[in-house]
C-alpha positions in Angstrom: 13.4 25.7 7.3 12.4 21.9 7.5 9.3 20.0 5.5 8.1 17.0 4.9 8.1 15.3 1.9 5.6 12.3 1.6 5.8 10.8 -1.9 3.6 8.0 -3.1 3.4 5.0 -5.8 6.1 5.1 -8.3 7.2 8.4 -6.9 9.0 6.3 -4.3 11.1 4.6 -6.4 14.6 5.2 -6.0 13.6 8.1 -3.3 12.4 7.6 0.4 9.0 7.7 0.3 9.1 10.2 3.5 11.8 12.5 3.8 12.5 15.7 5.1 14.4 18.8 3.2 15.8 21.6 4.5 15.4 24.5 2.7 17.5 27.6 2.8 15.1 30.1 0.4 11.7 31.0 0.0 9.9 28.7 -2.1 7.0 27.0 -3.9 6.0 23.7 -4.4 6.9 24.2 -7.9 10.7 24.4 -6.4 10.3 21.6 -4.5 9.2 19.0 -7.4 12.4 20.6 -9.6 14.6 19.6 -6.2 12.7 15.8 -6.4 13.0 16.1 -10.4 9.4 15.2 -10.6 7.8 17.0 -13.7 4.4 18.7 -12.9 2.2 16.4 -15.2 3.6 13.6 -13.2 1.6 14.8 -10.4 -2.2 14.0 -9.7 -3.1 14.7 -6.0 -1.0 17.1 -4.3 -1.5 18.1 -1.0 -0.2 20.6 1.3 -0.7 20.2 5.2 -3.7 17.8 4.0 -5.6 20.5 1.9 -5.6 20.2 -2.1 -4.4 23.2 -4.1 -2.1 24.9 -6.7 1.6 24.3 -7.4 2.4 27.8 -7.1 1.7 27.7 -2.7 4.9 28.8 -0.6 6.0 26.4 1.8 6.4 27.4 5.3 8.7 25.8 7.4 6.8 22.6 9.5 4.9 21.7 6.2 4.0 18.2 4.7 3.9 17.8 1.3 2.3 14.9 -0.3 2.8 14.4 -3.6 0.5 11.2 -5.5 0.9 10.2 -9.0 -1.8 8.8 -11.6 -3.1 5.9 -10.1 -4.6 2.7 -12.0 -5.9 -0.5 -11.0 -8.8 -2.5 -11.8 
């Protein structure tokens, strides 16, 4: 199966900041961030297909996963 990956801020850098993965297994987005090697407290917004959630959702194939870090500015 194919997603998107949509990654944000400092997530992008040294990644694309869209991508897409093919995935052979069933997963969750849990899997996804150990394939991106983001840590889970890295992550502020995360949003599947545009909807807000929990990291333990299994990704179909055709979803867009957006993935923010902390944000600051002033």
């Amino acid at each position: 199966m194919k997603i998107e990956i949509r990654l944000f801020a400092t997530f992008r850098e040294g990644r694309e900041k869209k991508q897409i993965l093919e995935i052979t297994e069933d997963i969750n987005i849990i899997g996804i961030l150990k394939i991106l090697n983001i840590n889970k407290e890295e992550v502020a917004i995360l949003l599947l297909n545009g909807m807000e959630g929990g990291f333990d959702r299994k990704i179909k194939d055709g979803d867009i996963l957006s993935i923010f870090p902390p944000v600051g500015g002033g």
